[in-house]
C-alpha positions as CSV (number, residue, x, y, z in Angstrom):
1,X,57.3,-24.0,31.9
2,X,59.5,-22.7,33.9
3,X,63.6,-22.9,33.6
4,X,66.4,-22.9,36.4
5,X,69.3,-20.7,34.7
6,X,72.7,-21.7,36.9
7,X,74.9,-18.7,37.2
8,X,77.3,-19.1,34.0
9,X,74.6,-18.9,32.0
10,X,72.6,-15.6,33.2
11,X,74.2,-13.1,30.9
12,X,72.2,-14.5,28.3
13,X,69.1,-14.3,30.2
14,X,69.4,-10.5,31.3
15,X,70.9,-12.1,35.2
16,X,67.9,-13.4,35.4
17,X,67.9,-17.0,37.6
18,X,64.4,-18.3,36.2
19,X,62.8,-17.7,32.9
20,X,59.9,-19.3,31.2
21,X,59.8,-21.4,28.0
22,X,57.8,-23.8,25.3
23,X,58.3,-26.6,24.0
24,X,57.0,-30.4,23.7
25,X,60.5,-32.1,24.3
26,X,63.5,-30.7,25.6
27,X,65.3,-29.8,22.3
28,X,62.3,-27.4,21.4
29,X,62.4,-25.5,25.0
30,X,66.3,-24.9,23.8
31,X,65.2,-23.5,20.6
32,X,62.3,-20.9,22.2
33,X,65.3,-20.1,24.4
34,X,67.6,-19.7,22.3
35,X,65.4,-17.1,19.9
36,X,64.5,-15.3,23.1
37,X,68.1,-15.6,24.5
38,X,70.3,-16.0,21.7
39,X,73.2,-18.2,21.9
40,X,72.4,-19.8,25.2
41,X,71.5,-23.0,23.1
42,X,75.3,-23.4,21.9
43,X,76.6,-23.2,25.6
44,X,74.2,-26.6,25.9
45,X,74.2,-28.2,23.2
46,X,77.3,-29.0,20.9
47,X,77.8,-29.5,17.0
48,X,76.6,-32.8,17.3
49,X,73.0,-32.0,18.8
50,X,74.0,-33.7,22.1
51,X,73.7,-32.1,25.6
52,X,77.6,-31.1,26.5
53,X,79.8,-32.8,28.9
54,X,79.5,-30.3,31.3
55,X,76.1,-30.0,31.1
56,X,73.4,-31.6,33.4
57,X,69.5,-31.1,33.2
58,X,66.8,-32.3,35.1
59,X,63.0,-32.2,34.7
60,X,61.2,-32.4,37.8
61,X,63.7,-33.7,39.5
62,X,65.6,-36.5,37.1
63,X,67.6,-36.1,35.1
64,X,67.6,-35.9,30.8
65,X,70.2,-36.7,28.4
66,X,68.1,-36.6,25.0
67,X,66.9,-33.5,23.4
68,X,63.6,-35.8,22.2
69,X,62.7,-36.0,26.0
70,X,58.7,-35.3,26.8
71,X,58.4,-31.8,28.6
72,X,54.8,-30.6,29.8
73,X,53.9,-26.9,30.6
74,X,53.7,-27.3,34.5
75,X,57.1,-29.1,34.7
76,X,60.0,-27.7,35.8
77,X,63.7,-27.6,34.3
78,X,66.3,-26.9,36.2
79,X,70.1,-26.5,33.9
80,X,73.4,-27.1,36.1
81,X,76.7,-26.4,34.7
82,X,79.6,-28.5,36.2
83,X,82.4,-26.8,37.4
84,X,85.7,-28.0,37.0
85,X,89.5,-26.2,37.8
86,X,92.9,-27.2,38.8
């Protein structure tokens, strides 16, 4: 399938803006990224196995909050990082 890398997040994926990955559910796309990227997963996902505050992602569209969410290999997941400053 194929995966939306916002900006923050490219100098784990070689600058690259879109990559492809596996997986059935959302928290095993994470994992094939993270072996092929490793240690994009952590600047998702916290300690707790839950997506992080400053985290949004959307398949086709809506968006996800659980890692068990349903992928199939024709959708499309896009990963936006929340900006924030003061």
């Amino acid at each position: 399938m194929n995966v939306l890398v916002p900006t923050p997040l490219r100098s784990y994926t070689g600058e690259r803006h879109e990559v492809q990955g596996e997986g059935g559910t959302l928290g095993e796309l994470l994992a094939d990224l993270d072996r092929r990227f490793p240690g994009i997963r952590f600047r998702m996902i916290d300690e707790q196995d839950g997506i992080r505050r400053h985290i949004r992602i959307f398949v086709n569209g809506e968006q996800v909050r659980a890692l068990g969410a349903r992928l199939g290999a024709a959708d499309e997941v896009m990963i936006v990082q929340a900006l924030s400053g003061g």
